[in-house]
C-alpha positions in Angstrom: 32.5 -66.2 -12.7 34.0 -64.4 -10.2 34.0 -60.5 -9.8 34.1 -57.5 -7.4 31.8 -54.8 -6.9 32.5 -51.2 -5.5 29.5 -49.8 -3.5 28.8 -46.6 -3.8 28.9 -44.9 -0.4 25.7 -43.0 -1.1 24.1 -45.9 -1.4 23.5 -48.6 1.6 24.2 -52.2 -0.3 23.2 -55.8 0.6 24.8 -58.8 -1.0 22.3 -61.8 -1.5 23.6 -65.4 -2.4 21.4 -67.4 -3.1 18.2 -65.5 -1.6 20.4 -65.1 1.3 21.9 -61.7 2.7 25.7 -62.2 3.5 26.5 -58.5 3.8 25.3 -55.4 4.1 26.4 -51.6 4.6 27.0 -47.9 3.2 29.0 -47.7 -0.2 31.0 -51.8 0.9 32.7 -53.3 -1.4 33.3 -57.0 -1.9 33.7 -60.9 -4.4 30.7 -62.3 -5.8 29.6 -65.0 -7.7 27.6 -64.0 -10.9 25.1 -66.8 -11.3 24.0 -66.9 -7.3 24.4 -63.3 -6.1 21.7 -60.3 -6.0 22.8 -57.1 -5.2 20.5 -54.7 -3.6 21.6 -50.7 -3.8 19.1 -48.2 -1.6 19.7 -44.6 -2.1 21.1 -43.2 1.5 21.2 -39.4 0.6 18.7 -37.1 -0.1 16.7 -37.3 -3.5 14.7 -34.2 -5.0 11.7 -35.2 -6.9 9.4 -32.3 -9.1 5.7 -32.2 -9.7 3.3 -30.4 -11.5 -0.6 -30.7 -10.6 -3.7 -29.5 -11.9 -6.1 -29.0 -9.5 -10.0 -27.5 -8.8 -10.5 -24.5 -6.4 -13.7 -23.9 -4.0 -15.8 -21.9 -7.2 -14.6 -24.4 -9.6 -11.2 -22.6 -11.0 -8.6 -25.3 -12.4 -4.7 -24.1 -11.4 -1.6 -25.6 -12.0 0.6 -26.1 -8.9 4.9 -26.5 -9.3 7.5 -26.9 -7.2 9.4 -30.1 -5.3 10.1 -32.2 -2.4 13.1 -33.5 -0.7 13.2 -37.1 0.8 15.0 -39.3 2.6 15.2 -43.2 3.1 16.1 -43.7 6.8 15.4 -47.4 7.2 16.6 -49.1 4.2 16.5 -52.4 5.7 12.6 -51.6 6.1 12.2 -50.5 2.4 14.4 -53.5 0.9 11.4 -55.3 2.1 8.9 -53.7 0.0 10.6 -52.5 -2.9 12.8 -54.1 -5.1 16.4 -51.9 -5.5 18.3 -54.9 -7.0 20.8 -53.6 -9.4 23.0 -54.8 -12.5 26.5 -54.7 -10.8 28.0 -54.0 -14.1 25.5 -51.2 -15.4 24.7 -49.8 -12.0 21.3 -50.1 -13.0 18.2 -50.9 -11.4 16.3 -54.8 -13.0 13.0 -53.0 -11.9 10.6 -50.3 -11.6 10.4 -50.3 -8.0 12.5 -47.3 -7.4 10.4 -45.0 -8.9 7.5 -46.5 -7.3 8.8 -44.9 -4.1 8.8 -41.8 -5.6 5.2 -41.9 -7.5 3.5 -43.1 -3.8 5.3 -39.8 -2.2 4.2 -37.6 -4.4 0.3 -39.5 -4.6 0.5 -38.4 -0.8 1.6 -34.3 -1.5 -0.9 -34.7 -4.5 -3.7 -35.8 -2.3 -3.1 -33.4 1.0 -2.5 -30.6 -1.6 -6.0 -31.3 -3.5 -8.2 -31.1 -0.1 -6.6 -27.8 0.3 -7.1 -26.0 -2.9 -10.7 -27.5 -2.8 -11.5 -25.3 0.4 -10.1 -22.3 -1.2 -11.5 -19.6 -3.9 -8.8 -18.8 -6.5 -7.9 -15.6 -5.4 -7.5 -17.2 -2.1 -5.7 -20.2 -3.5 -3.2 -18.1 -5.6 -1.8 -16.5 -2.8 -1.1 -19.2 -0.4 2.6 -20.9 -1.3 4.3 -21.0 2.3 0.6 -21.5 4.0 0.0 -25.1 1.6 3.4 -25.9 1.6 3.7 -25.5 5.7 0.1 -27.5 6.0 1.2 -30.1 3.1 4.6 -31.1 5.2 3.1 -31.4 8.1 0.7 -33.8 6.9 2.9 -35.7 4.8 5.4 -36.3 7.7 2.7 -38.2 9.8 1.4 -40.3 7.5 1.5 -44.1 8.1 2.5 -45.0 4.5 5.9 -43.3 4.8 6.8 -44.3 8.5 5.6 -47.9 7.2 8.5 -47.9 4.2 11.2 -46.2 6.5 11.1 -42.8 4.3 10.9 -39.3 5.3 9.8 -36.2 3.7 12.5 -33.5 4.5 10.9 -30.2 2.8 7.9 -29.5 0.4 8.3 -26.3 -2.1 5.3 -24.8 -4.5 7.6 -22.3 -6.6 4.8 -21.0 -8.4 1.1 -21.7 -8.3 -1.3 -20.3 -11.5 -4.3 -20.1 -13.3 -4.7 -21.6 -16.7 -3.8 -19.1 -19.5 -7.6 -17.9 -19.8 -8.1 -17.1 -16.5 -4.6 -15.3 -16.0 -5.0 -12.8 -18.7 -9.1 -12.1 -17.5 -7.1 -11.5 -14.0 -4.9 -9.4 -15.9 -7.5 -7.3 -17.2 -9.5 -7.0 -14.0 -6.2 -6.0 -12.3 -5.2 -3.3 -14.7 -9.0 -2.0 -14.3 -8.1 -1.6 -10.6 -5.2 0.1 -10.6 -6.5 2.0 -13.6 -9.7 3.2 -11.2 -7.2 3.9 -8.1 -5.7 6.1 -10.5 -8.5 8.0 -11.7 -9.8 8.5 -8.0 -6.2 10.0 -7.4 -6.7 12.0 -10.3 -9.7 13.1 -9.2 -9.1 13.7 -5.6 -6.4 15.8 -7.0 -8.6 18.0 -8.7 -11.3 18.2 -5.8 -8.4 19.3 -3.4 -7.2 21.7 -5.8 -11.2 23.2 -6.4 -11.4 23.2 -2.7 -8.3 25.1 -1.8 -8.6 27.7 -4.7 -12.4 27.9 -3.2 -10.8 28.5 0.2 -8.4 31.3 -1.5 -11.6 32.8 -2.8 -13.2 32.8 0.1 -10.6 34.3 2.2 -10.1 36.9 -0.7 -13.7 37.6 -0.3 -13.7 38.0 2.9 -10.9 39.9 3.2 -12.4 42.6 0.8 -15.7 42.7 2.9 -13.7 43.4 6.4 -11.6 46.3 3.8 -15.0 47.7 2.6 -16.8 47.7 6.4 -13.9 49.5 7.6 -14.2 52.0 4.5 -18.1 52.4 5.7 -17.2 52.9 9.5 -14.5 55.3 8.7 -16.8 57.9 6.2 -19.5 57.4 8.7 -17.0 58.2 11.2 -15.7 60.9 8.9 -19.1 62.2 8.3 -20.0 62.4 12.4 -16.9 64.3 12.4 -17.8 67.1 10.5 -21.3 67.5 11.4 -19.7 67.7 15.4 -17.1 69.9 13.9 -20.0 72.4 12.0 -22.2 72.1 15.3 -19.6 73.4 17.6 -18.5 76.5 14.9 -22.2 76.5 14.7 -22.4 77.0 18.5 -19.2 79.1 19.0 -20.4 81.5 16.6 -23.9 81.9 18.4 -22.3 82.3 21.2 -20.0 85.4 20.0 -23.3 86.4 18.4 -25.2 86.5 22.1 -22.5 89.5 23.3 -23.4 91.5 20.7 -27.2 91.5 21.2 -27.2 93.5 24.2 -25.4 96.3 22.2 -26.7 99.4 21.1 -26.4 98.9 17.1 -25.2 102.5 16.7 -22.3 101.6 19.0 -21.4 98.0 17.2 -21.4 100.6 13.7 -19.0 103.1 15.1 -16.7 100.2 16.5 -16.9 98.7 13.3 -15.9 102.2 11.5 -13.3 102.5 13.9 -11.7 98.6 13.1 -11.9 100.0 9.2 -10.3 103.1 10.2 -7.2 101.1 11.6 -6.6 99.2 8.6 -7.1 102.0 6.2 -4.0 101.1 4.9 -5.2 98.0 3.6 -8.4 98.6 1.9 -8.4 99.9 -1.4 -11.9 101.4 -2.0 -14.7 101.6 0.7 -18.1 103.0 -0.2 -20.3 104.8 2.9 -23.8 104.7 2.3 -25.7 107.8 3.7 -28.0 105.9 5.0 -24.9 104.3 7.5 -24.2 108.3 8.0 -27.7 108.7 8.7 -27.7 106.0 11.9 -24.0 106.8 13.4 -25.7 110.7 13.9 -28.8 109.7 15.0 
């Protein structure tokens, strides 16, 4: 029976009759005959593909690694030789399991760059290291023979997340709250000693402060006290002195000057009392 197929133009298409290719391009269209003609559909845009691993780190940690890639069939002549993409015209479908062969080799090759990896790593280190395996995992992946050899190409590699098993994660957990729980502490801590050490400065300068008051206290009474003993040493002096005129006076004559001061201030002295002994020396 006679029919027509529509290509889809994401796909590149090659008509077989009879174990023969008659045509072949991107998304063609064209009359075939049911009972001799294969028709052969090969993905031409880019197809995402998802993995999970489970893998062993360098001290013998199992993680689980996600994310995806991104290929590309650039030869599809090439890969129509080693895999089969023949399709049900009607259904769309592929007959086989070839396509996803493709996809299962790809990902054996990310699966086996990204195990040598992880196995040089600890799993601290290996937890950490998304754009570093993804950057060394593309690189490898794009020279390897077995994709050039089937006309694919890996375009990008992604690890969106990369864990420990559930165990291991929550012991991580723990260990990680210790440490911010110690950083903490010695915050706490160094809080406390700064605050000792500056109310220990305040004493300090307190202290200090009073001892510089009470030396200037001591200087000035000793100060003070040189002061007055100068002072009582020169009326001690002055007085001699005044004293020294009136040794070389006849005594008689210092009594009758004396009389005579009283005499002048009379007015001023209530009672006086002569002796007669004091009569006795002014008239001898």
């Amino acid at each position: 029976m006679l029919k027509h197929y529509k290509g889809d133009p994401s796909k590149f298409i090659i008509k077989y009759v009879s174990g023969k290719i008659k045509k072949q391009g991107y998304g063609i269209s064209f009359m075939y005959w049911k009972h001799n003609a294969s028709i052969i559909a090969i993905p031409a845009t880019t197809i995402d593909s998802h993995f999970i691993f489970n893998e062993i780190t360098k001290n013998f940690q199992t993680i689980s690694l996600q994310g995806h890639f991104t290929y590309k069939i650039n030869d599809p002549s090439r890969m129509n030789t080693l895999l089969n993409f023949q399709i049900d015209p009607e259904s769309d479908n592929y007959k086989s399991e070839d396509p996803e062969k493709l996809e299962l080799r790809i990902k054996n090759v990310v699966q086996m760059k990204t195990r040598s990896e992880i196995k040089k790593l600890d799993l601290e280190e290996a937890l950490a290291i998304n754009t570093y395996l993804a950057d060394t995992v593309i690189e490898y992946v794009k020279n390897a023979d077995l994709l050039e050899e089937m006309g694919a190409e890996v375009l990008s590699i992604t690890f969106n997340s990369i864990k420990p098993t559930p165990e291991i994660a929550k012991a991580l957990e723990a260990e990680y709250r210790e440490g911010l729980q110690e950083k903490a502490d010695k915050s706490i801590y160094a809080r406390r000693a700064s605050a000792v050490e500056q109310e220990r400065k305040i004493r300090e300068n307190e202290l200090n402060t009073d001892i510089a008051l009470e030396k200037q206290k001591e200087e000035l009474v000793q100060l003070n006290g040189e002061n007055i003993i100068k002072e009582a040493d020169f009326k001690s002096k002055a007085k001699n002195l005044e004293m020294q005129v009136f040794e070389k006076i006849d005594p008689r004559l210092l009594l009758a000057l004396s009389m005579n001061e009283l005499s002048s201030n009379a007015s001023k002295i209530g009672n006086l009392t002569i002796t007669s002994e004091m009569l006795s020396s002014l008239l001898n």
